[in-house]
Steps between C-alpha positions, in 0.01 A plus 500: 500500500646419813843550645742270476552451899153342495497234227669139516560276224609126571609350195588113530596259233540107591629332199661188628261347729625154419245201628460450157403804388664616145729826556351806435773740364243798407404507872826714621519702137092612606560559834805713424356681246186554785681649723693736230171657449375486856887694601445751163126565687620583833444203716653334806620207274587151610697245280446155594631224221721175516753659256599729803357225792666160561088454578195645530297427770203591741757636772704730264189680315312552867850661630539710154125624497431562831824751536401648192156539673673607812754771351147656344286519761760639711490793359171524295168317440551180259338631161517220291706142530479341128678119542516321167663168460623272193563136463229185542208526707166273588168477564325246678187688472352839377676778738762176631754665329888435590829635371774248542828582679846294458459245778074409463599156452685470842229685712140547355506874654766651308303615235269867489142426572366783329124533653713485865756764389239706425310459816813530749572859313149641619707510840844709380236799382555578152220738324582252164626166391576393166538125460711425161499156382680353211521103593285247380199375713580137435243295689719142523503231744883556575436829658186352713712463796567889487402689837657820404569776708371897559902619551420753764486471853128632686591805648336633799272737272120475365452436174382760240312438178719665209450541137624198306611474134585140376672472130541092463629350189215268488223312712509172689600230331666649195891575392702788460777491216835587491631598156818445334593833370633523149899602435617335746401702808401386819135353532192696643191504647217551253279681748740674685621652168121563377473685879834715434335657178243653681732634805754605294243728333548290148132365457354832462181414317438217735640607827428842580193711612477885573483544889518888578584603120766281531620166321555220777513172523243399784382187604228443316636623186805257587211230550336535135859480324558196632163390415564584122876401457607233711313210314556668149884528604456120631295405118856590389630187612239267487423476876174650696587743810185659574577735802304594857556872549261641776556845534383620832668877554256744575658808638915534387432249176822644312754272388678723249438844435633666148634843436256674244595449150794723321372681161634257283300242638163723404611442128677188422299183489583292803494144514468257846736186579230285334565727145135635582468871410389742775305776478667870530553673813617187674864497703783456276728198616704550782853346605440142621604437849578173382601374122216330277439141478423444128153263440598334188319250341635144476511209335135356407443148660416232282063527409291278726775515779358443838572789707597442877213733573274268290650179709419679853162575414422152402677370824313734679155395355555106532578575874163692560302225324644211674403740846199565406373122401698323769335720821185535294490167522489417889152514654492722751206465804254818529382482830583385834294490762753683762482811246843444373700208355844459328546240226817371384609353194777348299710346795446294803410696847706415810321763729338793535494746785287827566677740685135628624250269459414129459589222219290227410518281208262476270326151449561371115714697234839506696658810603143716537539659864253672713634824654306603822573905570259555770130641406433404140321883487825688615597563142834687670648139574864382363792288578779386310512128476819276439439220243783238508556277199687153454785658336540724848446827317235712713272746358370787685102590395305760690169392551178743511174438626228478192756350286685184367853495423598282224880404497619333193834365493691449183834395593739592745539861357178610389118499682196698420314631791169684482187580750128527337206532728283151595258449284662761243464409115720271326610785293668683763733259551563482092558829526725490763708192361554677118647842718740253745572311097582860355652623797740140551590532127584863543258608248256722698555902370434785753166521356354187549637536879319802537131381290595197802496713817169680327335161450620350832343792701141456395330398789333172358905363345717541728820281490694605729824363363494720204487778712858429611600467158355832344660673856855366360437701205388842675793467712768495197355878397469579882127533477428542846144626475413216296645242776330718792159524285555090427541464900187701568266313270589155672411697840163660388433138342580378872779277430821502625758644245798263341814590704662535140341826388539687847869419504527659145361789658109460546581566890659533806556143695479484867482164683273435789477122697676313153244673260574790252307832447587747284404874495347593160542857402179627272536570162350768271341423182739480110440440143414180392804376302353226279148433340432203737547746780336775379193222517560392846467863746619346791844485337595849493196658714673652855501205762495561901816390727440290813696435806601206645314279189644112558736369242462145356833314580839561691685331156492666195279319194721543270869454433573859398347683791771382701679757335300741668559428878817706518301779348157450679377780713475347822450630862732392832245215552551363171868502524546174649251312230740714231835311653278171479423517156821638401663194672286266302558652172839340488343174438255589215484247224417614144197586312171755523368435815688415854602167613826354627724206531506234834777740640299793499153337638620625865563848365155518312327356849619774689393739266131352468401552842690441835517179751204306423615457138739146644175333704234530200772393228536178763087438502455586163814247409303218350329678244 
């Protein structure tokens, strides 16, 4: 185990966020009874709750972690930095993940966007990082406005990949519970509670695993407890909490380490917190660093109750449908005879401008445009375009030679936005529309993301969009060789890649006359990780890096790689393009993928591509 001048633990509790939001009581009794253990274990522990706080906000966790950080790494290298948080979170997608903080009403960045948080650490140098989650992922339209924020400041270091263990309460779109505890004492957290057991050395048949002829908790063993107990413990009282643990320690992977067991403990029958009996020669139970939580049973609710579990679900499904046969609906043009076209539906087109290129209007359906890139054979060819609706909301959609965009806009929150090749089959584009459904009614699992990225990157399907969604997902478990590998395939394809999955990590971004380039490092080959990829062997074979490779767009395609700017690996040249888009991200309106409100056209110009963004807007005004 390490020593305990190398470890932090952050332990934050929010449980009057107001906006709202119902109180959350348990969320300062779990993240004192976190840091009790984390102080019993040796760690640099910070305390962060608004029981102690007036308020807890962006600026006073970034000045708490980063001198924790700081009073390490003075004197030693930074071990392991575990931060877990309690109280409400969201999810506006798979891997969007937020935890709220008291004012996210007031200003849409005071709230903990997880994915960036995790990304800003791989510059402050720790070997680990455990993300602990116990907060719903609530995927709501009163969070959509939610920007969120990575807490720390970029440093003047380079980043460095570390080993990552998330334990989350549940996936996207689901709830957490909070439990009134029996006798009067205070409420709790179900899963923080369920999580204790094991580090307190109390789940013995579940939790532990011999490392070194020793008992320890590790972090996989920590992974299948909560894999067995937190939905039984949840059964309890008729809710569903299925949890996400990802265990992802490879070298230190100790949590908890037990003293071997006394004599007695050879010969008496010993039973786990769960009343399961274990076999002999396990640890006998040790003083808790913190006292138990009881799980009791309670009341039954009346039979044929709806459970709010059961409620969500249903909401969730009626939303994907309605996606799904409303977009499926709109014809959509396969070919243009400039080698790339845009067509828009569901609103009325004021103008459209190509930052690089030339506009033309299409003669019959309204709002089918030509997009001229230069030589229809330079398959390299991108620019964002600006599409301006009656309503003076302007979308951004980068536009790639080969393909058609199709922008479908629901209402003044919500679009679908996906690129199949011209003359592609019709079934691409159903299979696009039912991920964009699952993925708007936060109902597409981990898996199905990755089967996606497998699917999209057969040479014959690609659809470019869901690239940028399955990158989303490999950056919330930091997999960088899957990003970098994603990057290369677009390159050896010879297409430009999606700014989104370099500024997750897929490469380095320089900027050279208003274009993007990014540097991709080569990857070596992995293990397949489901059947769909073990059937596709350009998923996980090694992939080459390139230099210099052209990116497609200066705006991100989606709403939640903005998030990623901050973090993005960029060179000096790319520096000013970073303080552009950084600029513009003030004005982002809600929803999956990137558009803005009249007052933040200007900001969005600037960002697309330099002067002669004003004079084609003017000669492209009538359309």
């Amino acid at each position: 185990m390490a020593d305990a001048s190398d470890r932090i633990f952050v332990s934050i509790g929010v449980s009057k966020p107001g906006g709202g939001l119902d109180p959350l009581p348990g969320a300062i009794k779990a993240a004192e009874r976190m840091a009790g253990w984390a102080t019993a274990q040796g760690y640099d522990t910070v305390l962060i709750h608004d029981q102690a706080h007036a308020e807890v906000t962006v600026d006073l966790l970034r000045d708490a972690i980063a001198s924790a950080i700081e009073r390490v790494t003075d004197t030693t290298e930074l071990k392991r930095l575990v931060v877990f948080f309690a109280g409400h979170g969201a999810a506006m997608a798979v891997g969007d993940q937020y935890w709220i903080l008291t004012h996210w009403k007031k200003r849409p960045t005071e709230a903990i966007k997880v994915s960036s948080l995790q990304r800003m650490l791989e510059y402050y140098g720790p070997r680990q990082v455990a993300i602990i989650g116990d907060a719903c992922q609530e995927f709501s339209a009163k969070f959509i406005d939610i920007v969120g924020s990575p807490v720390l400041d970029m440093p003047d270091e380079d980043q460095r990949p570390y080993e990552l263990d998330q334990f989350f309460a549940v996936d996207t779109a689901k709830q957490a519970f909070m439990i009134k505890a029996v006798d009067g004492k205070e409420d709790f957290c179900l899963f923080t509670e369920v999580l204790l057991d094991a580090l307190e050395g109390d789940a013995t048949s579940t939790a532990l695993e011999q490392v070194d002829g020793h008992w320890a908790v590790t972090s996989q063993s920590l992974a299948r407890h909560l894999d067995r107990v937190v939905s039984k413990e949840a059964g309890k009282y008729g809710v569903r909490m299925i949890p996400r643990p990802k265990p992802g320690f490879y070298t230190d992977c100790i949590y908890l380490k037990m003293p071997p067991p006394d004599i007695d403990a050879v010969h008496r029958p010993p039973h786990d917190s769960h009343g399961i009996g274990v076999p002999p020669q396990m640890p006998s139970p040790r003083p808790r660093s913190v006292e138990r939580v009881t799980l009791a049973r309670p009341k039954p609710s009346q039979p044929g109750t709806e459970t709010p579990d059961d409620a969500l679900a249903d909401s969730r499904e009626a939303q994907r449908r309605a996606f799904r046969d409303e977009v499926e609906s709109v014809t959509v043009r396969d070919h243009f005879e400039t080698g790339c076209g845009l067509c828009v539906s569901g609103a009325d087109v004021v103008s459209v401008v190509a930052a690089y290129g030339e506009v033309s209007r299409v003669d019959g359906p309204p709002n089918w445009f030509r997009v001229r890139l230069g030589e229809e054979s330079n398959s390299l060819a991108s620019s964002d375009c600006l599409v301006t609706l009656d309503n003076g909301h302007t979308h951004a959609v980068c536009m790639v030679q080969g393909f058609v965009a199709a922008l479908h806009v629901l209402d003044e929150r919500s679009a679908s936005l996906f690129h199949r090749p011209l003359r592609a089959a019709s079934h691409e584009g159903h299979f696009a529309i039912d991920l964009l459904a699952r993925a708007h009614a936060g109902l597409l699992s981990p898996e199905e993301i990755v089967d996606a990225a497998a699917f999209l990157r057969h040479g014959k399907h690609r659809v470019i969009t869901l690239g940028c969604i399955a990158a989303q997902f490999y950056d919330v478990i930091r997999d960088a060789w899957s990003l970098r590998s994603m990057a290369s395939f677009y390159a050896q394809h010879g297409q430009p890649v999606p700014l989104d999955i370099v500024l997750y990590g897929g490469g380095r971004i320089s900027e050279s006359d208003g274009r993007l380039f990014a540097d991709i490092p080569g990857v070596p080959a992995r293990q397949p990780r489901t059947p769909e990829e073990a059937r596709q062997g350009f998923a996980y074979e090694a992939t080459p890096g390139f230099e210099q490779h052209p990116i497609a767009g200066r705006i991100p395609w989606m709403r939640h790689a903005w998030g990623a700017i901050a973090t993005a690996s960029c060179d000096a040249s790319a520096e000013a393009w970073r303080s552009q888009a950084l600029a513009a991200m003030a004005h982002l309106g809600p929803g999956a993928f990137t558009h803005v409100a009249a007052d933040g056209r200007d900001a969005l110009a600037v960002l697309a591509g330099g002067d002669a963004m004003p004079e084609r807007e003017m000669a492209l005004a009538t359309c």
